[in-house]
N, C-alpha and C positions, 0 to 999 in steps of 0.2 A: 783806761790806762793813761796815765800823765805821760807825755814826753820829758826828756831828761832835761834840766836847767837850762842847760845852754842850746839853743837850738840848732841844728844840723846846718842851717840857713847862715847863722851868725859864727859859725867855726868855720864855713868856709869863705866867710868875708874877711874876717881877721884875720886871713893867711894870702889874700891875695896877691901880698907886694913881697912873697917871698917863694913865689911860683916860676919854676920854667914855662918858658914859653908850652910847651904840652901841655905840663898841666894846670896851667891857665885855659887854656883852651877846653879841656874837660872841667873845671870850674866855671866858668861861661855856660857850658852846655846845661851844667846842673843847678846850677844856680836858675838856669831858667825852668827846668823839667826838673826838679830834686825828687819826685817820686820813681823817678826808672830808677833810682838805684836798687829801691827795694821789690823791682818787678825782674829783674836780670840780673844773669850772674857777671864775674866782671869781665869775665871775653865778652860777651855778647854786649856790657857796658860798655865797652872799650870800643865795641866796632859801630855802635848807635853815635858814639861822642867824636869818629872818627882819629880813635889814637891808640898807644899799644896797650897789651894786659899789662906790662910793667909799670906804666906812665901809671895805671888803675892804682896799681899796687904801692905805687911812691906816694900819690896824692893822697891815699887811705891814711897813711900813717902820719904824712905831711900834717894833715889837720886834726890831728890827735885821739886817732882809733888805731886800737892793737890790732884787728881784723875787719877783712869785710865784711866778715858775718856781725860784727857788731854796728859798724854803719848802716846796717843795711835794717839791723835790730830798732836803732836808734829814727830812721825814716819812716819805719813801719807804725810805730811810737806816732808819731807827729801826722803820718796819715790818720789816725783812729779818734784824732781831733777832729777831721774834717775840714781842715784847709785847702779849698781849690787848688792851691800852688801844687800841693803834692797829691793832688791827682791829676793836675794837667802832664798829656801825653806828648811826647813829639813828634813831630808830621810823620816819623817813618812805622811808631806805633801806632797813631788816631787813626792811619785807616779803615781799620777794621770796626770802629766802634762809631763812624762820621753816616752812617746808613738808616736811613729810616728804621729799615728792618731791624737793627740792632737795638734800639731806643724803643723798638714796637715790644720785640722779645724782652726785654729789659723790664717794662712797665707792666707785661703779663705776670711776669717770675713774682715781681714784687706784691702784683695785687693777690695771687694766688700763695704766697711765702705768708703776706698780712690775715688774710681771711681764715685760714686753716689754721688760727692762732685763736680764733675769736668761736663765742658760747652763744646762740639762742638766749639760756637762763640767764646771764651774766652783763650783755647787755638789754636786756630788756630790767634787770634790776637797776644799773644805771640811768635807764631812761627813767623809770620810777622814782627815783631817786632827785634826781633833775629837777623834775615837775614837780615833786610838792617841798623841794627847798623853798625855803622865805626869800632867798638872791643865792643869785650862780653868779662868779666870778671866773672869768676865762684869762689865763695868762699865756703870754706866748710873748716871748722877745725874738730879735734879728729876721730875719725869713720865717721863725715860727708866729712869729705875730699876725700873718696873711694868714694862717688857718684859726687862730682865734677869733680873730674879726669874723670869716665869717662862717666858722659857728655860729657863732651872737648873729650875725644877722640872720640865720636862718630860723635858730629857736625863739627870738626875740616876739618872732609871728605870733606865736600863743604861748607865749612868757614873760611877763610887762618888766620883771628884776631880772635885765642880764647883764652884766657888765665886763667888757675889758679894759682891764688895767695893767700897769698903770697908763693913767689919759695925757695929754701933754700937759708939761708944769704939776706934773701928778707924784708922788708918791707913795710908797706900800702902804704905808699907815693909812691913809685916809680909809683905806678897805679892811683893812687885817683888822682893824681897834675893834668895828663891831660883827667881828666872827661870831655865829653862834655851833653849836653841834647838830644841828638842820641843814645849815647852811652847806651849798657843796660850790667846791671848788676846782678847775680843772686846768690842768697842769699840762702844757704841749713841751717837751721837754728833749726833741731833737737836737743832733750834737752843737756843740758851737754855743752855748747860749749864757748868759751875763750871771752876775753875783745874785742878780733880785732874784734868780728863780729858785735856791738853794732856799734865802732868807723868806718867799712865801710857802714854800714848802715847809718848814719850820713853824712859820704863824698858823696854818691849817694843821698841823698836825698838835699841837697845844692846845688851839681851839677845838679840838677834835673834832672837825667838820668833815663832812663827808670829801673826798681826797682822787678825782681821778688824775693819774697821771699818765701822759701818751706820751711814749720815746720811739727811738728806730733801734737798729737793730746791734748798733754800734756804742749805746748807750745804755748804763747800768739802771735796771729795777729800781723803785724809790720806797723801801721795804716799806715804813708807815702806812704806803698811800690805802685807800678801802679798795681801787683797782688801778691796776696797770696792764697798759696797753700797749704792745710795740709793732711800729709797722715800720715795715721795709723799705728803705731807701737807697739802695746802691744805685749806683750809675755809672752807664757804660761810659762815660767821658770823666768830664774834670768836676762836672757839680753832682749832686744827690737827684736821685729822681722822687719824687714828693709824691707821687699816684695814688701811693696806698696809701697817705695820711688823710690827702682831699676826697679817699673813696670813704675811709672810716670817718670823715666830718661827715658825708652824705648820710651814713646807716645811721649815727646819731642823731642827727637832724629828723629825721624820718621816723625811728621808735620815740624820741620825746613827741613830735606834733601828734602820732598815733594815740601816744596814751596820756598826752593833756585831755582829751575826752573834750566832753560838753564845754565847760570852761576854756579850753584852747579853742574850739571852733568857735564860741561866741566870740574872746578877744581878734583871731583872723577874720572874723566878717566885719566889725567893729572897726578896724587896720584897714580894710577893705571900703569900706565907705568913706573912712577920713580920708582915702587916695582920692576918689569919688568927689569930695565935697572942697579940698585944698589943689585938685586940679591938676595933680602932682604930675601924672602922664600924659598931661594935654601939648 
């Protein structure tokens, strides 16, 4: 889901120098925490921002919403982006989620939410799939980019064509031109993430190459792709917990070295010796 044009953040900047003192002071508060709006009602906003439920009720409409239920519509919107701003909590809500133990329970749900999502048949088709493409191409922009690296470095072991792109000074093209329909492509497609990833999506699917794409739970299917995967990311604070995406790079890493067969063991022993002979660990 898009958030609406004008963002919830920029309608309450453009109204600052015509605020009373109150609700300026609940504009300060939200400006800084703009996701409680959409976690409380507006008593309970009112008594977090430290001012009345009327001051709640003036500043709603002050900045150009006919209800709270609509501002609160419109934040909800603009969390499903996945912007840290609107999930940072304030010191009187983060207590409860500042605990080991919450962040423990948190990355349990997720890997247990991710797993119970996922097929025996399905990836082990994908790992097959993998291994006898001519090049695998891994994409991943902003914070997805740390899970495609390292995939590539994991399968890279007994896979000689892996590549993440784009590389610096790099663009799509240099990858996309020579797609073939062998070739597979994998797609980490967590929220937040740039124009290229639409536009190789589009190249892989004309090329009709093999297509996986991995999103979270907050991001829509990529109907073309041959699979999709979605692993759970909520977090009990202001950022995404990532567990279940670095568990499912594990299980793929793992089923492709399994069924490289002879051919991947010979290139790892191979790897294995040039560390050996260039001294890499000395």
């Amino acid at each position: 889901m898009k958030p609406s044009a004008e963002s919830f953040v920029r309608r309450v900047r453009s109204k600052l120098d015509e605020l009373s003192s109150t609700e300026r002071q609940l504009a300060d508060f939200l400006l800084e925490f703009p996701g409680e709006l959409a976690s409380y009602a507006g008593n309970e906003l009112a008594q977090l921002a430290g001012v009345s439920p009327s001051t709640v009720s003036r500043f709603i409409r002050r900045v150009g919403y006919e209800s709270y239920e609509e501002a609160r519509r419109h934040v909800r919107e603009e969390q499903e982006t996945g912007s840290p701003l609107f999930h940072a909590s304030s010191p009187a809500a983060a207590r409860q989620v500042r605990s080991v133990a919450a962040h423990f329970q948190q990355s349990q749900q997720n890997l247990a939410a991710t797993f119970e999502r996922l097929s025996d048949a399905t990836l082990a088709e994908i790992a097959r799939a993998i291994v006898s493409a001519p090049q695998v191409l891994i994409f991943g922009s902003r914070s997805s980019q740390a899970f495609a690296l390292y995939l590539r470095w994991q399968i890279i072991q007994v896979l000689p064509r892996v590549s993440c792109l784009p590389g610096p000074g790099e663009t799509l093209a240099e990858y996309t031109a020579g797609l073939s329909e062998r070739d597979c492509v994998i797609v980490f497609g967590t929220r937040r993430q740039t124009g290229q990833m639409e536009r190789l999506l589009e190249a892989a699917t004309r090329a009709g190459s093999y297509l996986l794409y991995i999103s979270d739970q907050a991001s829509a299917d990529y109907a073309p792709a041959t699979w999709s995967l979605q692993a759970y990311c909520r977090g009990p604070g202001s950022l995404d917990n990532h567990v279940g995406v670095m568990a499912l790079c594990d299980l793929l890493s793992t089923l492709v070295i399994e069924a490289s067969g002879a051919a991947g063991r010979k290139r790892l022993a191979a790897v294995e010796q040039e560390h050996e002979e260039l001294g890499d660990f000395d």
